[in-house]
C-alpha positions in Angstrom: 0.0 0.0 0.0 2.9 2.4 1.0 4.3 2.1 -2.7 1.0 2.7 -4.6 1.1 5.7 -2.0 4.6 6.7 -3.0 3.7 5.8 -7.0 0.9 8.8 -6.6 2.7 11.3 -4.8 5.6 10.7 -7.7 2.8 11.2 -10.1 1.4 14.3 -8.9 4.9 16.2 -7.9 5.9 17.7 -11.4 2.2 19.1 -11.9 2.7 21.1 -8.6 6.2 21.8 -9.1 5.0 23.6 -12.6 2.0 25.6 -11.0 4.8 27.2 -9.0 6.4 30.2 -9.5 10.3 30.7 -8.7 9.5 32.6 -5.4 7.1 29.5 -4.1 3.9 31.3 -4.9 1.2 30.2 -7.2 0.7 31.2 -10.3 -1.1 30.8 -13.7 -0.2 29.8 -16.7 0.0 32.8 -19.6 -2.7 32.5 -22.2 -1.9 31.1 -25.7 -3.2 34.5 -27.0 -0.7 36.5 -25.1 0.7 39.1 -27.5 -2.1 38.9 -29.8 -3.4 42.4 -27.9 -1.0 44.4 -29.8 -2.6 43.7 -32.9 -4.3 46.0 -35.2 -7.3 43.5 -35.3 -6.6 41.3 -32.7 -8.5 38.6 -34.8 -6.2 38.5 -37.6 -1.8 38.3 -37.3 -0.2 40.4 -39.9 0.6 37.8 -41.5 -3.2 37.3 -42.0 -3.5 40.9 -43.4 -0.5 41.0 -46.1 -2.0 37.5 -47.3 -6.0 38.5 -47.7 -4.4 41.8 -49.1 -2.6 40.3 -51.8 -5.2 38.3 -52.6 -4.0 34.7 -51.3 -5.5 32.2 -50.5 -5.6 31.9 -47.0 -6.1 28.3 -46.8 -10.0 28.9 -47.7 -10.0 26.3 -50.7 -8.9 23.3 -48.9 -11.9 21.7 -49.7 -11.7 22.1 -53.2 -7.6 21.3 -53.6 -7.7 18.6 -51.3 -10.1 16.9 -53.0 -8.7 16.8 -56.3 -10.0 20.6 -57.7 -6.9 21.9 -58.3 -6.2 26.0 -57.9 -5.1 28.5 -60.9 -1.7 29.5 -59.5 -0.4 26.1 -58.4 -1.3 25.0 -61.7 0.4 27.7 -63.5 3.5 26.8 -61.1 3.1 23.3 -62.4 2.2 24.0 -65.9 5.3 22.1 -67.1 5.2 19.4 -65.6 1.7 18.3 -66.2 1.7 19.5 -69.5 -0.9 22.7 -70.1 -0.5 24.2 -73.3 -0.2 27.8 -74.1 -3.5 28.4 -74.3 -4.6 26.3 -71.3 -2.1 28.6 -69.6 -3.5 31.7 -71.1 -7.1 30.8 -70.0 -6.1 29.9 -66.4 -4.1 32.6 -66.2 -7.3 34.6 -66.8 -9.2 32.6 -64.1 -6.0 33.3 -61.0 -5.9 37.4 -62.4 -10.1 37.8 -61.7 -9.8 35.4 -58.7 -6.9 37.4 -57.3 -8.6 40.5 -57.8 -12.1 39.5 -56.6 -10.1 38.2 -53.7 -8.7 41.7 -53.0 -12.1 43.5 -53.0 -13.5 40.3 -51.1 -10.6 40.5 -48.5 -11.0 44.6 -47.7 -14.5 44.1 -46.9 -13.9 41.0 -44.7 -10.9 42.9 -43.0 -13.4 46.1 -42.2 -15.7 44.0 -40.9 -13.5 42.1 -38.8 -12.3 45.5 -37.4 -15.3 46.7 -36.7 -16.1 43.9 -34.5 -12.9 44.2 -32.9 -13.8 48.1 -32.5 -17.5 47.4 -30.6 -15.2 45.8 -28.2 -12.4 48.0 -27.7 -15.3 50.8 -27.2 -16.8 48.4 -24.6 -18.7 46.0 -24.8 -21.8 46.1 -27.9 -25.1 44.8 -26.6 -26.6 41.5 -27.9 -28.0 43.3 -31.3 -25.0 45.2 -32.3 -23.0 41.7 -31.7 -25.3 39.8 -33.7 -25.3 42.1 -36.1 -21.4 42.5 -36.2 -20.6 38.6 -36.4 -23.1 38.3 -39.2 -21.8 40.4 -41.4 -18.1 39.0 -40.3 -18.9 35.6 -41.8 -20.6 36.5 -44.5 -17.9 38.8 -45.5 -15.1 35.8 -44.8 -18.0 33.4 -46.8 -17.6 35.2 -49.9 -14.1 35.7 -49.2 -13.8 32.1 -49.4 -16.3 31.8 -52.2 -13.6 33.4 -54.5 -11.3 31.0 -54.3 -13.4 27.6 -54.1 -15.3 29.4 -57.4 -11.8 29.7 -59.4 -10.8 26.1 -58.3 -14.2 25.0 -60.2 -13.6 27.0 -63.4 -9.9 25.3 -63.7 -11.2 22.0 -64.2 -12.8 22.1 -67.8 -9.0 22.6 -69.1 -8.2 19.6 -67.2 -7.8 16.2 -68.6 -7.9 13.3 -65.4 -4.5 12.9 -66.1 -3.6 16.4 -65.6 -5.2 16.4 -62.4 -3.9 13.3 -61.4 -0.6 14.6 -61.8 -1.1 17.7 -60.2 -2.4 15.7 -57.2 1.5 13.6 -56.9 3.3 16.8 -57.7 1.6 18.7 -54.6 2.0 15.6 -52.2 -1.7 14.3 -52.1 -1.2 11.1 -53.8 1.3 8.8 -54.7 2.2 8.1 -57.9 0.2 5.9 -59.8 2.8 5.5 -62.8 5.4 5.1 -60.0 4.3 0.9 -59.5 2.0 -1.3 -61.6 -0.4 -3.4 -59.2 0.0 -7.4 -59.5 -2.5 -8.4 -61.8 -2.8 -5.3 -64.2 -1.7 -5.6 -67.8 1.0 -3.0 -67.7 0.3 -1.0 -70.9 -2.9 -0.4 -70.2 -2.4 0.7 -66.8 -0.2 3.3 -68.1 -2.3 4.3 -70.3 -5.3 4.4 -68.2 -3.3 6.7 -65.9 -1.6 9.2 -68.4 1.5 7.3 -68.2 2.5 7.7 -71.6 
């Protein structure tokens, strides 16, 4: 009994060693958001603000490129490798200029209404209708942020041949590749050329 007594006491020493302070006093442990009140919108780091300014992405079409819709500026990045012709790049090219664009006027009035949210609470505290109000707009201003880039994902695929976008897919790391290995059992040239091997 005295060792299971001794086995818990072991347990439990480092968590109250670290909710001491170097003096012996208790203290508490800084917030993950410490820093963040400097911020110019304390929703948003700078880095946040130079990217939705320039029109990046943000990370808001995940659900397109992860699921096999590839984006307009990777695939002009990749347009080499996978093969777009001139005028497949010309016609993307058009797609990323309005997406980026669109993105930029998209992005100001997210960013506006993101500050004026942070404003009503800097001034405060806004009551219930002013906050509904705020956070509404906040999200639909960040949904048709993100709308912009999801919509361009969409348009790039009519220039797309399968295996186009299944190259795309190895070259950005989502998939291995299929021309890599033949499975046991397939006839080989037509594995190849099922998959744009050739």
């Amino acid at each position: 009994m005295r060792i299971a007594n001794v086995a818990l006491l072991m347990m439990a020493l480092p968590a109250v060693l670290l909710s001491q302070t170097h003096d012996g006093s208790h203290g508490s442990t800084p917030s993950v958001y410490a820093g963040e009140e400097t911020r110019l919108i304390k929703s948003l780091s700078e880095q946040d603000l130079e990217e939705i300014a320039r029109g990046g992405g943000w990370g808001l079409a995940r659900a397109a490129e992860l699921n096999g819709v590839p984006g307009p500026m990777h695939l002009l990045e990749l347009a080499d490798q996978i093969g777009l012709s001139e005028r497949k790049r010309d016609d993307i090219e058009a797609i990323r200029a309005q997406m980026q664009a669109d993105a930029i006027t998209a992005g100001e009035r997210f960013v506006a209404a993101e500050q004026a949210l942070d404003a009503a609470f800097q001034n405060g505290a806004p009551d219930a209708e002013a906050l509904e109000r705020l956070v509404a707009e906040a999200g639909q201003a960040r949904a048709a942020l993100r709308l912009v880039h999801l919509n361009a994902h969409l348009l790039t695929l009519p220039f797309l041949t399968d295996a186009q976008i299944n190259q795309y897919s190895v070259l950005r790391g989502y998939s291995d590749d299929p021309c890599g290995s033949i499975p046991d059992g397939h006839d080989p040239e037509m594995w190849r050329s099922h998959n744009g091997c050739n």
